[in-house]
N, C-alpha and C positions, 0 to 999 in steps of 0.2 A: 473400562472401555478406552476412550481418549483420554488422554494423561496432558498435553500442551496442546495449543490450539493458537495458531496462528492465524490473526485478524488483520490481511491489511489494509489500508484507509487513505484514501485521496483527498479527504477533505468533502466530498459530496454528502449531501439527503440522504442518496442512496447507499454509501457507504457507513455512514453512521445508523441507517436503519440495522445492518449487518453488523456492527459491532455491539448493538443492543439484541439479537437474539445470538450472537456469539456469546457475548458475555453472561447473558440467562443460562446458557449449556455450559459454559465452562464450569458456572455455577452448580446447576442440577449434578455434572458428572465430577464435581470436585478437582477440576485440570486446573492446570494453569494457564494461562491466558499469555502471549505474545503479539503485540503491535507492532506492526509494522509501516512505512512509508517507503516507498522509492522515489527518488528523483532524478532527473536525465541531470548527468552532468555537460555544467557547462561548456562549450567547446568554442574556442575562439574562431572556428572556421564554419560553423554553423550561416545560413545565410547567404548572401552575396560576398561573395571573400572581397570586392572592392570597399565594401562600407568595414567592415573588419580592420581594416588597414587603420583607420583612425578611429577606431574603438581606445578612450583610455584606459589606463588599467585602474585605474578608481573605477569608471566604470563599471569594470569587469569583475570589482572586489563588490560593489554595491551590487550586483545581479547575484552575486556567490553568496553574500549577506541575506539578501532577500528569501532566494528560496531555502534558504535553508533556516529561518527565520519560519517561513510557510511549513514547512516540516517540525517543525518544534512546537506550532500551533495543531496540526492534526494531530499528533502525538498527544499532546496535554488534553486535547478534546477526547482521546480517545480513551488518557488515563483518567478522565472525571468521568465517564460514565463507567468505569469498573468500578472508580469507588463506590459512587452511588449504588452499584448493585452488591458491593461489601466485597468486591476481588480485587485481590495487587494484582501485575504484572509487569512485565519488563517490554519496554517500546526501543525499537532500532528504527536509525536512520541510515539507508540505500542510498547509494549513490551508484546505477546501472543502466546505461543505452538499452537496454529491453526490461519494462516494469516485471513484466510475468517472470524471466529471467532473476531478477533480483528476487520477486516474491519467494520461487522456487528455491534458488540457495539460501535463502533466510531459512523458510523449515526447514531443508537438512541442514545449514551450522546448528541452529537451536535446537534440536532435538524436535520438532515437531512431529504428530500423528492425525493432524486433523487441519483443512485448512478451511476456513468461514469466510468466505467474500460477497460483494453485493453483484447483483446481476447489472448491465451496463445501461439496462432498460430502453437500449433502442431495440428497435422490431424492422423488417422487411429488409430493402435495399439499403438503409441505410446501415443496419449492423453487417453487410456483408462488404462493404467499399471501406466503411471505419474501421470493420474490426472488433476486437473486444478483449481485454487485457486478461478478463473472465476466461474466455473460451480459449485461451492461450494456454490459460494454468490448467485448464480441463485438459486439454489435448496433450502437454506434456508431463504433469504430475504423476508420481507414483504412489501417489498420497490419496487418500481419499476428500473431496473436497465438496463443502456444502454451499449453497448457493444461493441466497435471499433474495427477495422483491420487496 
């Protein structure tokens, strides 16, 4: 059926609930497993371009350190609950101004046929003003993709 299965992870509850019934099916259908993270890269113009202006760039190395620092922890969170259920896999770190964007090219570089994410778990007006990185990958994947609570 699905042969690789891309799970990606932001670090939430709710994401990690989704990489434990990812990785239970990976397991049941014998796939491989793919982790994934994105992060927005950093842009020095981000913000008030006045306060920019005296941004140091140690600074700007310590902000670049940090999250990606933050990505090498979801990552490693992500690679101990496979082992725990007795699956390897291979975890990438995204560096893309639209997450769902990046989700998307990740399964087609990696060969993927399945994507597993968590639902964003807001409800009413507030998922329609935020948004949903979820209903992003829904609306434009051509993948088939499952969707946990």
């Amino acid at each position: 059926m699905y042969k690789n299965i891309l799970i990606p992870t932001d670090g939430s509850e709710l994401s990690e609930g989704a990489i434990i019934q990812g990785v239970s099916l990976a397991k049941a259908l014998g796939a491989k497993i793919t982790f994934v993270t994105v992060r927005h890269p950093f842009h020095a113009l981000r913000g008030q371009p006045q306060m920019m202006i005296y941004m140091p760039d140690e600074f700007k190395e310590y902000i670049r350190d940090y999250v990606a620092a933050d990505a090498t922890r979801r990552l490693s969170a992500a690679n101990t609950i496979a082992d725990r259920g007795g699956m390897s896999c291979e975890t990438v770190d995204v560096e893309h101004d639209q997450v769902y964007r990046g989700i998307l090219e990740t399964a087609a570089d990696r060969g993927c046929d399945l994507i597993v994410m968590a639902s964003h778990g807001r409800g009413g007006i507030s998922a329609v003003v935020l948004g949903s990185e979820t209903l992003k990958v829904l609306t434009h994947s051509k993948l088939p993709v499952l969707v946990c609570r």
